[in-house]
N, C-alpha and C positions, 0 to 999 in steps of 0.2 A: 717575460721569458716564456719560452716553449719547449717542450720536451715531446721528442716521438719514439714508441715502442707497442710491444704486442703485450695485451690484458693475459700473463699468466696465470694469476690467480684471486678471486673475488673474494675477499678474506667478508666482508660483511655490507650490506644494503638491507635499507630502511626501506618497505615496499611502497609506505604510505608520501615517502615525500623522494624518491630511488638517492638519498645519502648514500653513500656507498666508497669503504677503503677496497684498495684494490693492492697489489702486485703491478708492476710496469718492468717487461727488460726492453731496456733501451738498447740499441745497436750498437753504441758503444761502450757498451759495459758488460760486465759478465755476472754484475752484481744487482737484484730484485731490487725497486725503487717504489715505497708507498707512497701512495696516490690518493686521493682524500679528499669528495665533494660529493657533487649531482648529477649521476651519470646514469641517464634512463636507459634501460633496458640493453646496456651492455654485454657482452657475452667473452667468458675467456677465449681466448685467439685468435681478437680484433685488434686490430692496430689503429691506435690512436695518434694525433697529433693534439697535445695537450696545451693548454696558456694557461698560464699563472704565475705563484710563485714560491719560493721557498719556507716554510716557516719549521721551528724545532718544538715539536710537543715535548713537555715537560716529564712523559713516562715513555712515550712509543720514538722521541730523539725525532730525527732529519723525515721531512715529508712535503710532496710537493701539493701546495692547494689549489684544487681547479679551478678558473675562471669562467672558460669556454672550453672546448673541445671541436676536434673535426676525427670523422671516422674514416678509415684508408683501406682500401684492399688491401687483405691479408698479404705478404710480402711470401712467405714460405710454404709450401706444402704441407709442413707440420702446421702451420699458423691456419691455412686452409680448414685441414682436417680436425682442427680445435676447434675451431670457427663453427662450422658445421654439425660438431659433436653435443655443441652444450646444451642444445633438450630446447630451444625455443622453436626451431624447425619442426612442426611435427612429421613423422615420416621418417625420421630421419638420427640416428643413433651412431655410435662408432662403427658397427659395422657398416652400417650401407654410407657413411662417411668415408671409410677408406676404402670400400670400392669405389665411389665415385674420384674420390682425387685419383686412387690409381688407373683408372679410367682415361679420366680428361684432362690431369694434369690441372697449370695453372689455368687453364681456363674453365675449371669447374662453376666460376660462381657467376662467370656470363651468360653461360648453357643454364644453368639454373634462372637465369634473369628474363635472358632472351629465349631461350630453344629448349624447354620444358621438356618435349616430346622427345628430344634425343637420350635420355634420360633412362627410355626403356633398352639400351645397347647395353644397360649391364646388367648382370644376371641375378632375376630375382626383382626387376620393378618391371611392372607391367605400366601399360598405359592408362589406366586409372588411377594410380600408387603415384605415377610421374606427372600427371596432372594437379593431383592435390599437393604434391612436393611442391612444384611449381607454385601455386596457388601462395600456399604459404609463405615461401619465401620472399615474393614480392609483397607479400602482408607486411609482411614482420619489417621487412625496408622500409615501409611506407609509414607505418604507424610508429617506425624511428624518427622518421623525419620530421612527422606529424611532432613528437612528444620534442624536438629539440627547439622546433618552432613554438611550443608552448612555453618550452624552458625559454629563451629569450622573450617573451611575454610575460614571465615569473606567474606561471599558470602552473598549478599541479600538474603535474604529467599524469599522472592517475586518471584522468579524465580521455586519456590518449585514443585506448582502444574503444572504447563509445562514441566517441566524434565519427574517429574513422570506421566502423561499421555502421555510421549511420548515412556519411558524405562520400567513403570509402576515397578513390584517388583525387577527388575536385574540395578535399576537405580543406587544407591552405586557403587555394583561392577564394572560395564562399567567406572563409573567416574573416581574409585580407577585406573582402567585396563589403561585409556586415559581418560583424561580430556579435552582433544581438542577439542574429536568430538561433546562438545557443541555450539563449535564456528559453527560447522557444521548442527548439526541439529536442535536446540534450535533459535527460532524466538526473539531477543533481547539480546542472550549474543556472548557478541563478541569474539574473539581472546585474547585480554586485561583481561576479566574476567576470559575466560579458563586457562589461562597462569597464574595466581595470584591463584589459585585452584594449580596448578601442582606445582607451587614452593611451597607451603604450605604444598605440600603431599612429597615434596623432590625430584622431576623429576629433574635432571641435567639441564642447559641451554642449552649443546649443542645433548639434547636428540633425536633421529631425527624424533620424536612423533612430537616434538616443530619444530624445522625444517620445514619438510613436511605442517604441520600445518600453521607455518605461510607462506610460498611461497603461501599457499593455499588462506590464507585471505588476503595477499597483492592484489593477481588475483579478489578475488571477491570482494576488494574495488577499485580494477580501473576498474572492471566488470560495479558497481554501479557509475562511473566517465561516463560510454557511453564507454569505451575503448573493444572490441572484444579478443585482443590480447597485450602484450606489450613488446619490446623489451627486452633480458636477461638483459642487462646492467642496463635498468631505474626500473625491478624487485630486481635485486638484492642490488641495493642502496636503494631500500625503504624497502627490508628486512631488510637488515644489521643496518638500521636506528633505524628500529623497533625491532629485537630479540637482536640486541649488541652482535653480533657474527661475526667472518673474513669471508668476503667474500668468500674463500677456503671451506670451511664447505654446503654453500650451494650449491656448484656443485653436491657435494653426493645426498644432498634431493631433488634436481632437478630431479638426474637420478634414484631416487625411486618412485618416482612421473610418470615421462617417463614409467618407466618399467611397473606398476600398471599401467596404460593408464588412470591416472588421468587428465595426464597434454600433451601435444602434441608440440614439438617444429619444428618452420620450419625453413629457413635458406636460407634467400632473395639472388637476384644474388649480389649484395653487400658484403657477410659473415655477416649480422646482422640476427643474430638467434631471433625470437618471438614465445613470451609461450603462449599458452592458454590453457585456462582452455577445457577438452575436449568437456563439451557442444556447446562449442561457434565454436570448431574446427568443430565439425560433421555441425554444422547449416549452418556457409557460404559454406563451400560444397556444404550441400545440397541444400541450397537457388539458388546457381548459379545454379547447374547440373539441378533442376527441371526448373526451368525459361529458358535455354537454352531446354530443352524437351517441354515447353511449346509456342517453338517459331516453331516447325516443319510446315513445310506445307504442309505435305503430306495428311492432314486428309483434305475430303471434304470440301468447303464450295460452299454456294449454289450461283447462279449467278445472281448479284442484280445489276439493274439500280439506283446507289449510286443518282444519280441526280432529278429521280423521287420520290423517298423514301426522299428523302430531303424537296422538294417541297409537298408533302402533308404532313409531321408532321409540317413545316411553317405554311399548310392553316388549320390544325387543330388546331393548338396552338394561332393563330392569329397572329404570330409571326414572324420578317426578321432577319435570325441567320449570323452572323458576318461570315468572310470567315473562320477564325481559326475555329469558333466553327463546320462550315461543315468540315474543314480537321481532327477533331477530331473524327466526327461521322463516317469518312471516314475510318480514322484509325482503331476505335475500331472494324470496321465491318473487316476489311482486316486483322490485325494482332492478330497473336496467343496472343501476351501479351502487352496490350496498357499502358503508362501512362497519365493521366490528368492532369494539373498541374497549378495553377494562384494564383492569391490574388483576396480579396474580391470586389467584385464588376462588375468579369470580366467572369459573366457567366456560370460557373462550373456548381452551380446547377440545372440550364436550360439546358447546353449541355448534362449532366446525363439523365436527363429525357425524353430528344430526342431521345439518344441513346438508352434508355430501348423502345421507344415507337417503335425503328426501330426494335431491333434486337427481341424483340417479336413476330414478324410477320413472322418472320423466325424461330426461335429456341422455344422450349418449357419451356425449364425447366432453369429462370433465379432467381439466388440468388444474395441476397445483405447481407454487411454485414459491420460493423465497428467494431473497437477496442473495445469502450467503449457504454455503456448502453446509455448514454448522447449522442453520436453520433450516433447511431441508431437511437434514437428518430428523431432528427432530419433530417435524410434520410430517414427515413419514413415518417414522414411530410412531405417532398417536393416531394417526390416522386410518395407517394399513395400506394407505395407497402410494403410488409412485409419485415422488415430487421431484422437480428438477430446482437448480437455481435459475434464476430469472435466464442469464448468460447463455443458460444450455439450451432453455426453451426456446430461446432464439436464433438457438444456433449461430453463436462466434465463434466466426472461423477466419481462418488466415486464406485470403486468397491472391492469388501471384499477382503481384504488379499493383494489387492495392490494398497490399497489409488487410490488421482485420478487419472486419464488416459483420454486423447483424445479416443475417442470411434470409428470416423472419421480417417481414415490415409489408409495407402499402401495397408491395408487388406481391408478394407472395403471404397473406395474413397465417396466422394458427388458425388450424382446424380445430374448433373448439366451440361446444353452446356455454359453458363457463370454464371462468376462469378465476379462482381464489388463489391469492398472493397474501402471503403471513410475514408478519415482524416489516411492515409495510413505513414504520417511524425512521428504519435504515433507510428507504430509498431515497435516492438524491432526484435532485429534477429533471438532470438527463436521463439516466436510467427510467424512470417512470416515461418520458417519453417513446422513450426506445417501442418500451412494452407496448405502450397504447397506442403506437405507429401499427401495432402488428396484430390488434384486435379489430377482427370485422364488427359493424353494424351489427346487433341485434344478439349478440355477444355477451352473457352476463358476467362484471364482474366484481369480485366479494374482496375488499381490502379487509385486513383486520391487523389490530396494532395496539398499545398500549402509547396514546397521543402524548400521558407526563412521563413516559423516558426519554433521556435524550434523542434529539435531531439527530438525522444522519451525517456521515461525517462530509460527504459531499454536499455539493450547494443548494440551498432549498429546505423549504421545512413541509413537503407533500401535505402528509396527513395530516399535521396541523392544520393548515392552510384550505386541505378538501373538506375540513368539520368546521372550522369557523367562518368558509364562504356561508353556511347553510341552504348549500343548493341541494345535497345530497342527501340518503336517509342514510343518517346516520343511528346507529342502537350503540347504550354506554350501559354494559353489566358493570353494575357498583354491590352486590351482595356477595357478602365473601360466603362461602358456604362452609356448614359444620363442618364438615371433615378437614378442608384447606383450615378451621380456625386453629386445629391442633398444632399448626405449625407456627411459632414466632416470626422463621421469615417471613413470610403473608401475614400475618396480623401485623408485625413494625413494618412495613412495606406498606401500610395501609394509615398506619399512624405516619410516617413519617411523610407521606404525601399530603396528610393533611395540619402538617405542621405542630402533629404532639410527640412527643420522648419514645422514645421505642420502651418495651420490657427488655428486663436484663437478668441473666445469669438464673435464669431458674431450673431448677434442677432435672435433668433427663430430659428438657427439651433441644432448639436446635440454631438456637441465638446465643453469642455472649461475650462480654464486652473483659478488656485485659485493659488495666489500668496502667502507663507508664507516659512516664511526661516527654524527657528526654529525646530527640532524634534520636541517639544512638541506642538509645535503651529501647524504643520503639521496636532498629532496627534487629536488635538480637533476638526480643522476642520472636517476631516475626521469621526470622531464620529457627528461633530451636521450635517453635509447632510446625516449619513444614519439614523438620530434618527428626523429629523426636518427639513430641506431647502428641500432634497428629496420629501420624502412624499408630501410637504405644493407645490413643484414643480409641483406635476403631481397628481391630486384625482388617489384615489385610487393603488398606488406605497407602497405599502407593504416592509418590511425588507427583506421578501426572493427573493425581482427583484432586490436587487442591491447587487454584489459583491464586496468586494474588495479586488484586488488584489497586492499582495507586492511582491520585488524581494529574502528577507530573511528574516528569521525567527527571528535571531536576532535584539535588539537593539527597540529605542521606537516607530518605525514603522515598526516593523516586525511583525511577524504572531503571535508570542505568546503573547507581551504585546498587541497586539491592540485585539488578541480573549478576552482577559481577558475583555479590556476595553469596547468592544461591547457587550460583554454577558451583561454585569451589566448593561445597557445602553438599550440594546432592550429585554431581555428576564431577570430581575431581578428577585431576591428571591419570594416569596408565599409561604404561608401557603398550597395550592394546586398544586404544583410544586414539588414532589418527587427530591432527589437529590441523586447522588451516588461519591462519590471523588474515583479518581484512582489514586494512584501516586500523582503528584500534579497537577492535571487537573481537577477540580470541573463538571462535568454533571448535568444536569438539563431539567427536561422537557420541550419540548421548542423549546431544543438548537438546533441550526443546526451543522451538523457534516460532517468529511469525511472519509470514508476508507481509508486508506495508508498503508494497502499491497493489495495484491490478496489474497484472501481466497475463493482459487475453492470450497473448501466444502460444505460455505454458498452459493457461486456461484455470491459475493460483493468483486467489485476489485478494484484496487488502483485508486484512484479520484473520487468516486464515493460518490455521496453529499447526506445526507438526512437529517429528523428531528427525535428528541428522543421522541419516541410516548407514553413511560410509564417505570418507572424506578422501579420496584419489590424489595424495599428495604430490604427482609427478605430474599428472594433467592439470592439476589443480583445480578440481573439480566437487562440489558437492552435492549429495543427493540427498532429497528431503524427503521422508513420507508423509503424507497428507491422508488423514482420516477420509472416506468420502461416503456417499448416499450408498455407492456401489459397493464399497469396501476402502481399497483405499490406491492412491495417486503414489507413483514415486517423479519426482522432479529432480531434473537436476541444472545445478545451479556452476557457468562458467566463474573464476576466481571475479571478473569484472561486472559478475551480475548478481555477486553477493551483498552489492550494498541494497537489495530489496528485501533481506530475511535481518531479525533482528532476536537477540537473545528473547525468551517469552516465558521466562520461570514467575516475571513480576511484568505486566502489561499493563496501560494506561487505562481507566473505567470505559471513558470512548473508545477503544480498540477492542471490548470485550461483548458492543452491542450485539444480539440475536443471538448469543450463547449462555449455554447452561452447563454448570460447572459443579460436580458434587459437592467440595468446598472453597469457598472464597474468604480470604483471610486480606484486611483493608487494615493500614493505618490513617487514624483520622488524626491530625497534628495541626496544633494554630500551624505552622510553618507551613502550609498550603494552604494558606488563610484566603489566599485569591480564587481558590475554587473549591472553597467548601460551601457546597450550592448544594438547596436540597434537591434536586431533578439528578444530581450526580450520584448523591448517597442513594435515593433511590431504586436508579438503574445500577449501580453495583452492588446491592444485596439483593436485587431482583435475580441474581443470574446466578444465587446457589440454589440448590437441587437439594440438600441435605444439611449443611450447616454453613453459620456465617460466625466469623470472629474476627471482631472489628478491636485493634489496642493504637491506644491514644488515650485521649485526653476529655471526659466530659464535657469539660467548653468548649473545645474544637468542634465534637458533637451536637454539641446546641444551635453553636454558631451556622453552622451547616441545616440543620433541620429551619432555622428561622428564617435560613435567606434564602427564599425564594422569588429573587429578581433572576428572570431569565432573560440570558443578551439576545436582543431583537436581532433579526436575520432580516435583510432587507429583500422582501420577495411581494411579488403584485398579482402571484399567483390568486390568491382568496378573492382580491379585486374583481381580478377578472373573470372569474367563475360567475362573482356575483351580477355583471354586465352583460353576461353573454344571456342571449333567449335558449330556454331550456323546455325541453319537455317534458309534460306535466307525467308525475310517476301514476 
């Protein structure tokens, strides 16, 4: 059956799946007819032609259920000017709605389509105002069409407006042509969506679109594992797992793959062949070949009495520096490429500051720089000097016609005789090439890092990999010093690296442990110390000095029930509290949040923490503030670009790398028995400033300090270090 009528009123829609009851007056009636299904981005004063059929709800009586639909030109001037009015045209409200239909009559919404510019005959739209109208309005058609052609695909529509501003009018056809290269270009649909699209459209299984495609997404989810590369064998089991096709099948798309130099295979002295994905292939290349360039000694250096230059930044600093931290300052002054390397307590950021005060006096031009925004600040404060993040020293930027670009690199290097880079265990192995694409020859540069926190979260284990090639000089400060001893976080950060019990609860220090077994019970503690024991602990201890950190997302201590349960708890509902829901994640202003990708554009990247400063619920728009080296960042985020910011009252241990938090409040529970690793517990009481309080469970505790198997990353970076001819330091 079909029914046709004009969308009088949208009684309610579901954003995340567009469910949605409507109003319908049909033509022949004079009586409202609900309407009840999945009707994307409909608008009241469209006229619909509807299929389905009748059914009687048990409370709301007589309703027709959507099958399909088709959308009609508005039939009436009023249907017009409803049409026009409902707030998805930007530009364009009741008023300049009913001038335009009183204007151009029925043929308002052709001139809208076709003849933009005619647009400025009524009074009050200029030809800029009439261009973006236009603009619009062919948007908003297009990315209809786009969402209906997903709905007969049984594809979220949700995904609508990101296809099309990525494919904009050729979006259809590329999907019809290959469906895959969603999995490739599109920020949230995976392999699994592209692949449910292509069987819906009749693509074969062993199509080698599908093929290629998946070899492709298995590489960049052991990309997203920390894995560089991974052997044929353990690829082609999690393909086969995954597309349910004979192993035989994908030696073809392997060697289409090859051929296209998508994918690059090597072939250890053993006969075990590893894929990678080419990015990753070009990077550890390049990472070894420039760090062994960066190790020559032919390039000058100037001739310093290491032991006087010692002794006066002692008697400037007031300070007696441990022998390691002179053989560090010794090093960085002597070798092309130094590492730094310790746990907390033992100096690092003092020997840094030494060494900028020595090599100052000789060199002019010294940059500093970290991974993240969060860790710049920080090396800026102890330092005194300007640090940028890696990103900025390089200058990404957006440029026309080919998105972003390192601006920094082969062509154009940093002006710089050093360059120290901190919290060096975050970087991934493309970013590190990035870097070292953009350091000239004869370039000094000083990593320094703590090598047992965890890996970066991107692929590669750098710093590990640049200390166990043993090509480089590397210095490991292991003396905790007296004054770091008065602190328990640095002395258990010390014990627990080395696999003994931490101290506990002792009185007026800055460690201590809450006893409760329970998940649930776990979870209230952890709710009344950051809502009431905290605070009522220390005047003046605000919501945003204390994190907490969890080791997963799932389960009733992981990141998503506890974000839920601290939103309600520190930053509850108001009448003056603006709110925006995305998907199922409620916003609020207030909230604290986190970035969790990179988005060079806005130039906010993954871990990166702020507050929601004003939620625009008619644009649907949010703005974030963002702490920054400068001060601070405001961004703001379209409703379709919110799925990048995520609640951050409780973050993941791994999302909270190269930051420092004045309190960090962890449940440790067998119930996250699969990542109670000691490199975990470590790096998350490494990252309090002032105090740590850890509730759970002693055995969970133990559990976690004993096990220290850490999952291999497959990377041939060390390898290759160790192969390549170096010059002698």
């Amino acid at each position: 059956m079909h029914i046709e009528g004009v969308v009088e009123r949208i009684t309610f829609r579901n954003e995340d799946n567009y469910y949605t009851v409507a109003q319908l007056k049909c033509d022949d009636k004079n009586t409202l007819t609900t309407i009840v299904g999945t009707l994307p981005m409909i608008l009241e004063g469209e006229t619909l032609k509807i299929f389905g059929k009748w059914i009687t709800h048990s409370r709301y009586g007589e309703q027709f259920q959507i099958d399909s639909f088709e959308v009609k030109v508005p039939a009436s001037l009023n249907g017009i000017k409803k049409y026009l009015s409902s707030g998805l045209i930007k530009g364009i409200g009741e008023v300049t709605a009913e001038k335009l239909v009183n204007h151009f009559g029925y043929k308002t919404l052709e001139v809208l389509e076709e003849d933009s510019e005619r647009l400025t005959e009524v009074e009050g739209i200029g030809a800029k105002k009439a261009a973006k109208i236009g603009e619009a309005f062919v948007e908003q058609r297009e990315v209809k069409n786009l969402m209906l052609f997903l709905q007969e695909q049984e594809v979220s529509p949700v995904y609508g407006v990101k296809i099309y501003r990525t494919y904009r009018e050729a979006a259809i056809p590329l999907i019809k042509e290959n469906p895959y290269r969603l999995a490739e270009d599109i920020y949230g649909i995976g392999f699994r969506t592209a692949d449910q699209i292509a069987q819906k459209m009749g693509i074969e299984p062993e199509s080698l679109y599908r093929l290629t495609s998946g070899l492709r997404y298995v590489l960049g989810q052991l990309a997203g594992e920390g894995h560089t590369y991974v052997p044929k064998d353990v690829l082609f089991l999690r393909a086969e797992e995954m597309l349910k096709v004979d192993q035989s099948l994908l030696e073809g798309a392997l060697d289409a793959l090859v051929s296209d130099q998508k994918v690059y295979v090597e072939t250890e002295e053993g006969g075990q062949q590893d894929v990678f994905l080419a990015a990753f292939y070009y990077a550890e290349k390049g990472v070894s070949e420039r760090l062994a360039n960066l190790m020559d000694d032919r390039y000058q250096i100037p001739l310093v009495n290491m032991e006087e230059e010692i002794e006066a930044v002692e008697a400037e600093d007031g300070i007696k520096l441990a022998e390691k931290q002179k053989e560090a300052i010794c090093a960085a002054f002597s070798s092309g490429v130094m590492v730094l390397t310790g746990g907390p307590g033992t100096g690092k950021t003092t020997t840094v500051r030494c060494i900028i005060n020595i090599l100052q006096r000789h060199y002019s031009h010294i940059l500093l720089a970290a991974p993240t925004g969060r860790a710049a600040k920080r090396l800026n404060e102890s330092t005194g000097r300007e640090t940028k993040t890696i990103h900025r020293l390089l200058e990404y930027s957006f440029i026309d016609s080919e998105g972003m670009q390192f601006l920094k690199g082969e062509d154009d290097p940093l002006e710089a005789d050093v360059i120290i880079v901190d919290e060096v265990s975050m970087v991934d192995l493309l970013l590190m090439n990035h870097l070292l694409k953009a350091i000239r020859p004869g370039t000094k540069l000083i990593l320094v890092g703590d090598a047992d926190q965890l890996p970066s979260v991107g692929a590669g284990n750098v710093l590990r990999d640049i200390i166990d090639s043993e090509r480089m000089e590397v210095v490991s400060l292991d003396e905790i010093f007296r004054q770091a001893q008065e602190s328990l976080i640095i002395v258990n950060a010390h014990h627990i690296n080395q696999g003994e019990f931490p101290v506990l609860n002792q009185k007026e220090k800055d460690f201590f442990f809450l006893e409760a077994e329970e998940p649930e019970m776990i979870q209230d503690v952890l709710i009344n110390l950051c809502t009431h024991r905290l605070p009522q602990y220390e005047d003046g201890m605000a919501a945003e000095h204390i994190q907490v950190l969890t080791p997963m997302r799932k389960t009733p201590i992981g990141v998503e029930i506890l974000n839920e349960k601290l939103q309600q708890a520190i930053n509850p509902p108001a009448a003056i509290k603006a709110e925006q829901k995305v998907s199922h994640t409620l916003f609020r202003e207030g909230d604290k949040v986190m970035q969790i990708r990179n988005n060079y554009e806005k130039q906010v990247y993954n871990g990166d923490i702020g507050y929601i400063e004003y939620i625009d619920t008619e644009e649907e728009e949010v703005t974030v503030v963002y702490p920054d080296v400068e001060g601070q960042r405001d961004i703001m985020y379209k409703k379709h670009e919110c799925d990048e910011i995520v609640l951050a009252y409780a973050i993941t241990i791994h999302k909270s790398q190269g930051s420092e938090y004045p309190v960090v409040v962890m449940p440790v529970s067998t119930q996250h028995y699969v990542m109670l690793q000691r490199n975990l517990l470590y790096t998350g009481i490494t990252r309090a400033k002032k105090l740590v309080v850890l509730v759970g469970t002693r055995r969970a505790l133990e559990i976690a300090i004993e096990n220290n198997r850490v999952n291999k990353r497959y990377s041939r970076l060390a390898e290759r270090l160790r192969s390549l001819p170096m010059f002698s330091v």
